[in-house]
MIKOLTI-796718 format. One record per residue (C-alpha): x, y, z; residue number from 1. Coordinates in steps of 0.02 Angstrom, whole numbers. Layout:
BEGIN
X|Y|Z|NUM
...
REM end
This chain:
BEGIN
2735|-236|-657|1
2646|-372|-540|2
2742|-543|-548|3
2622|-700|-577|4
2761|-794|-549|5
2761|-775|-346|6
2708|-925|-247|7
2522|-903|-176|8
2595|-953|12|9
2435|-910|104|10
2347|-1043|-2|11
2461|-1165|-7|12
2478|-1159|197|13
2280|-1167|205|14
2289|-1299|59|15
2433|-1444|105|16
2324|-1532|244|17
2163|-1552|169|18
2107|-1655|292|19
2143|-1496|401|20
2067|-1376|289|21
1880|-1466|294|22
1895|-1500|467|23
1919|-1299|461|24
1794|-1276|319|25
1661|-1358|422|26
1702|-1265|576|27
1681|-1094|510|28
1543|-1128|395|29
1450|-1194|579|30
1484|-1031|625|31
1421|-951|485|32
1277|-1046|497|33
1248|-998|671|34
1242|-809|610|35
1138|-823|457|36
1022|-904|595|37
1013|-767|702|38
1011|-640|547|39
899|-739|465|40
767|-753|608|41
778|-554|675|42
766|-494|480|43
601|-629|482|44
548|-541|649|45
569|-367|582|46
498|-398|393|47
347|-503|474|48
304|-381|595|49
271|-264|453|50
218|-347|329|51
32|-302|340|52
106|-115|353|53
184|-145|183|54
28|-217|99|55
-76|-99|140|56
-122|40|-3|57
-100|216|110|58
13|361|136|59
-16|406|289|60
-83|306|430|61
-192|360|593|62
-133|244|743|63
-194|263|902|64
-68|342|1033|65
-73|196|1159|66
-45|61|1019|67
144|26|1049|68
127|-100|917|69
28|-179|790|70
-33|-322|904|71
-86|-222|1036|72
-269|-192|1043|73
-277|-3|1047|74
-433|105|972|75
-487|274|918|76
-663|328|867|77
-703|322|693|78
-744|519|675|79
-550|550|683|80
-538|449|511|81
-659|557|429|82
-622|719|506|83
-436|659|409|84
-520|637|250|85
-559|841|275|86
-391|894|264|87
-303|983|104|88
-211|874|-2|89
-313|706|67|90
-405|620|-73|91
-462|452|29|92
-453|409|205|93
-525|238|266|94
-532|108|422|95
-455|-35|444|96
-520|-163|597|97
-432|-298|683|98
-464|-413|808|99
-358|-544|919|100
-439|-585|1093|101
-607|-624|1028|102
-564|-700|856|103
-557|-907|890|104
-555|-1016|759|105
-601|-1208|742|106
-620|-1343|608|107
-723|-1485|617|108
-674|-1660|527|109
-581|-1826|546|110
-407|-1721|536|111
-430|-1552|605|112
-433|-1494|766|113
-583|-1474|890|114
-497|-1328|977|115
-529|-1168|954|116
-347|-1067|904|117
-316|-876|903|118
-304|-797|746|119
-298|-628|676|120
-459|-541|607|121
-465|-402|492|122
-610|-305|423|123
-617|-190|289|124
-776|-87|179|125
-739|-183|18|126
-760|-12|-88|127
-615|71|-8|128
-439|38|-83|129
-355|-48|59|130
-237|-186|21|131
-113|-173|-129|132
-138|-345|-137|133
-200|-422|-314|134
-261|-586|-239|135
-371|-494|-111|136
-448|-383|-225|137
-473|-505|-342|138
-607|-600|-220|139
-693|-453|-159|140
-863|-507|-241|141
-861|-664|-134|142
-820|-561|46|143
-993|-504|17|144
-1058|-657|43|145
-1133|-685|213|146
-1011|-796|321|147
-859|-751|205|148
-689|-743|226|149
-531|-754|162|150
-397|-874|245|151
-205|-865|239|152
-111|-996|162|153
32|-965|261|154
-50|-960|422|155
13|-1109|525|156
-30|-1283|479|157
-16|-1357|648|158
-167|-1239|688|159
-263|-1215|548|160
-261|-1367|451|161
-375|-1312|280|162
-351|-1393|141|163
-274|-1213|20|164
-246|-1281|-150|165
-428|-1267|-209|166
-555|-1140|-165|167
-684|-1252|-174|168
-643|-1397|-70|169
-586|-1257|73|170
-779|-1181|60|171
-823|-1357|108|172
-727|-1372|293|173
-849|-1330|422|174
-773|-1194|532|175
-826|-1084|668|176
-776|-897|693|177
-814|-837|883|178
-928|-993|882|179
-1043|-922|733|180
-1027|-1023|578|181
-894|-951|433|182
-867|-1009|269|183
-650|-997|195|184
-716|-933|6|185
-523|-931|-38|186
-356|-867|11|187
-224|-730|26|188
-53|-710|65|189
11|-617|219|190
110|-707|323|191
126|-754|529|192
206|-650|632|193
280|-665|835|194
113|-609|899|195
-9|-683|764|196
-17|-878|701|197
-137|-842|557|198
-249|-729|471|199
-422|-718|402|200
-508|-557|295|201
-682|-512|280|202
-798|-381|237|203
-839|-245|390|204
-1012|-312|392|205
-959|-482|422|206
-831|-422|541|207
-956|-324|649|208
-1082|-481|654|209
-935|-594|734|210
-869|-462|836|211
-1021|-342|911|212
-945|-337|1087|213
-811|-245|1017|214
-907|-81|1088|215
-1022|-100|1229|216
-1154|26|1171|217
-1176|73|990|218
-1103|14|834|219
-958|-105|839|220
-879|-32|669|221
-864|162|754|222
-709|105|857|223
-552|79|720|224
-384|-4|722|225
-308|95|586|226
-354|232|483|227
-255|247|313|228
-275|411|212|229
-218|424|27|230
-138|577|-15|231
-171|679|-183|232
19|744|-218|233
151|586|-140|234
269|742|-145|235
174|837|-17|236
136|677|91|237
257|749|245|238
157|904|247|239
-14|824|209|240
42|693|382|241
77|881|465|242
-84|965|425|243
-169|788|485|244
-81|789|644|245
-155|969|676|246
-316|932|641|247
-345|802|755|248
-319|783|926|249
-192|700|1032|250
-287|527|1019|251
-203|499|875|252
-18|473|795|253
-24|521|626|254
140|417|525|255
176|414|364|256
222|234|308|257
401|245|342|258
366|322|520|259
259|178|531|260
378|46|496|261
514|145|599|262
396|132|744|263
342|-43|738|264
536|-117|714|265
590|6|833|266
492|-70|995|267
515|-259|957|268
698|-205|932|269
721|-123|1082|270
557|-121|1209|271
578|-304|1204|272
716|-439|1241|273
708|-504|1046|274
866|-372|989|275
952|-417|1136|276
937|-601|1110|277
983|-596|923|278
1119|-485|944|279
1181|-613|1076|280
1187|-753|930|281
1251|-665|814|282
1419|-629|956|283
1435|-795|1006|284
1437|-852|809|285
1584|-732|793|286
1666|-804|932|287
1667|-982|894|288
1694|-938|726|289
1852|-850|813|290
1893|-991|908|291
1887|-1099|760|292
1960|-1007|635|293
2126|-963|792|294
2147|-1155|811|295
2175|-1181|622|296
2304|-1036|579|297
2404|-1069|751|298
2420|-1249|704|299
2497|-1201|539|300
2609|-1056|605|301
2679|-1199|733|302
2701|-1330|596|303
2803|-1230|494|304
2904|-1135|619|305
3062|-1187|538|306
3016|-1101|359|307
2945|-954|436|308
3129|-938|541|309
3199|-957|363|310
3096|-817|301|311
3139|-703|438|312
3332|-747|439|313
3328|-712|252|314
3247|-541|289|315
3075|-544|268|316
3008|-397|370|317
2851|-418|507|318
2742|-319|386|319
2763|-480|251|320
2721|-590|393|321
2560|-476|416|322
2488|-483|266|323
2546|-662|231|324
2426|-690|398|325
2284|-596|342|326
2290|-675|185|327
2261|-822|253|328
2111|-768|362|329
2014|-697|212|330
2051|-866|120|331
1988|-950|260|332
1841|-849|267|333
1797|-884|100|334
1797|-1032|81|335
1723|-1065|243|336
1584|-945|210|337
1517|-1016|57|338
1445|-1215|138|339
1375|-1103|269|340
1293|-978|147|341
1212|-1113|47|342
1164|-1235|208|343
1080|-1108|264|344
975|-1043|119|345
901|-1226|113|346
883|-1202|308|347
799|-1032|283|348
676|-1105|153|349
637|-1266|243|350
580|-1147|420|351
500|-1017|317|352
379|-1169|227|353
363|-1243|410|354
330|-1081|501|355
277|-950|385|356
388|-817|442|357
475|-698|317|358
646|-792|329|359
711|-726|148|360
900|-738|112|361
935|-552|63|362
1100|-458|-21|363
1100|-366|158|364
1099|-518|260|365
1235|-588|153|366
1338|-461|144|367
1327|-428|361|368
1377|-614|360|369
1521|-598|245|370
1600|-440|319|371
1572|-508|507|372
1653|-696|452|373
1796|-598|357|374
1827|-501|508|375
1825|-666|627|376
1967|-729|532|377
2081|-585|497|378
2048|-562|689|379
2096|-738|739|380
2240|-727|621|381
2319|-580|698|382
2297|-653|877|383
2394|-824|806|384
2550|-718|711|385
2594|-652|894|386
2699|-816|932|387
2762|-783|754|388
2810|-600|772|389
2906|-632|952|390
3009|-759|896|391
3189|-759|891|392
3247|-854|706|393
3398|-935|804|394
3299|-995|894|395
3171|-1082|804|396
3289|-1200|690|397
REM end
């Protein structure tokens, strides 16, 4: 049978100095913090990033083959989306348009700005099913509109200062699109991302009259971002995205949404320096976390040398000692872990209001967090017992 009645030494070690024990608390939970804040911000970087890919209705999704990612401004001809829409199993394919470089936007009145700021474009034929997005489709009566659009609320304030909590006093800013006049006829709710402060939507027509140099000759609308094709069966959507990809030519990837995704995370995680930075954080977190957490149980193995040369001259084996240490660590880690976890959900939710990023505290997050701060102290604990473990009891009294 387990005996209650044994004394909970681990805690009461971590527990006699309190004044110890927050000067501890507040060291790992920095630490903690530190690592939520590099979790935090490469989970915002990743989710951000694809973001559009997730609200957009679509099982598979044509991408043209020199588009390493999303913000790159990469075309195909429009013919490739149809000949899609000829394939077996394909019940809808449609284009999707985008524009960057060419899409300025400026506000004119006694608060906004007079300069003209990038921001992301997209155009869509309002009778295809594009977005999965209830508030878009919603509005799509007043994209057809000449002038229309549809601004993001959480496109960045410092940029685009429109005033989102009524439709009708954002119609009444006076704007400019590409230096034509447009008119914000309400919002939506998409998000920034590394590459993109903001975000309008608009009808293709509208999109074609602010952006006709898209194509030098011929029809601005016949050159396409993305094409997304709905599939019949969602069972057979692998070999729908096969009988695609031998259809068409080698202009083309052809991704089902997961590819997609896959593809997108994969090159800002590792065709760019962003990984490698993050991943940096999140190390040095774990070692001043270490640090800390090495300074606190050494302390309290020296300051009770004498008991622990009791213990050992009384018989208690290295193994007791062990544990007894490790204890110790995961106490420390819990209750070190929780100030951090809940400084830095208010820190998460103050930068995603201010910056519009996808900074969500997840289970996944939490849990990486938890196992890497649990970790950093049984770690640092089992670097400390060494004085412990080579000592001689006679001569520690």
């Amino acid at each position: 049978m387990l005996n209650f009645t044994k004394t909970p030494l681990a805690w009461k070690n971590l527990t006699h100095d309190w004044r110890r024990l927050i000067v501890a608390v507040a060291g790992i939970g920095f630490a903690v913090l530190l690592m939520f804040t590099q979790v935090g911000f490469q989970n915002a970087l990743f989710d951000s990033q694809v973001k559009m890919i997730d609200d957009l209705q679509g099982d598979i999704f044509l991408v043209s083959r020199a588009k390493y990612t999303l913000a790159a401004e990469k075309r195909f001809p429009l013919e490739l989306v149809n000949q899609a829409r000829s394939a077996s199993g394909v019940i809808g394919a449609y284009p999707l348009y985008t524009e960057l470089t060419l899409s300025r936007l400026k506000s004119f009145g006694t608060e906004a700005p007079s300069k003209a700021f990038p921001i992301r474009s997209i155009g869509f034929r309002l009778d295809d099913p594009i977005f999965s997005s209830e508030r878009i489709n919603s509005q799509l009566e007043k994209l057809r509109l000449p002038y229309a659009a549809l601004l993001d609320v959480r496109s960045k304030q410092d940029n685009f200062p429109f005033p989102t909590e009524s439709d009708e006093e954002l119609a009444k800013v006076q704007a400019e699109l590409a230096d034509r006049k447009i008119v914000m006829v309400g919002t939506f709710d998409l998000g920034t991302d590394f590459a993109h402060d903001g975000n309008l939507a608009m009808s293709a027509e509208n999109f074609a009259e602010y952006f006709p140099q898209r194509k030098q000759f011929g029809d601005p609308l016949s050159v396409v971002d993305l094409g997304i094709v709905h599939v019949g069966d969602k069972t057979r959507t692998e070999e729908v995205r096969e009988t695609i990809d031998q259809l068409l030519d080698e202009r083309v990837f052809v991704l089902t949404r997961q590819q997609f995704r896959d593809q997108e995370i994969g090159f800002w995680d590792k065709s760019t320096p962003i990984g490698i930075i993050f991943t940096a954080g999140k190390i040095i977190g774990f070692i001043v976390g270490m640090v800390i957490c090495y300074q606190v149980i050494y302390s309290d193995i020296a300051d009770h040398m004498p008991e622990f040369a009791t213990l050992k001259a009384m018989g208690y084996t290295t193994g007791y000692f062990l544990r007894l240490i490790v204890m110790e660590g995961i106490f420390l880690s819990f209750v070190g872990f929780i100030p951090g976890l809940i400084v830095s959900t208010g820190l998460y939710a103050m930068l995603a209001n201010s910056t519009g990023l996808l900074l969500r505290m997840t289970p996944q997050a939490i849990l990486t967090v938890l196992v890497l701060t649990i970790a950093m102290c049984i770690a640092s604990g089992l670097l400390a017992v060494r004085k412990l473990l080579a000592a001689d009891p006679a001569n520690l009294f």
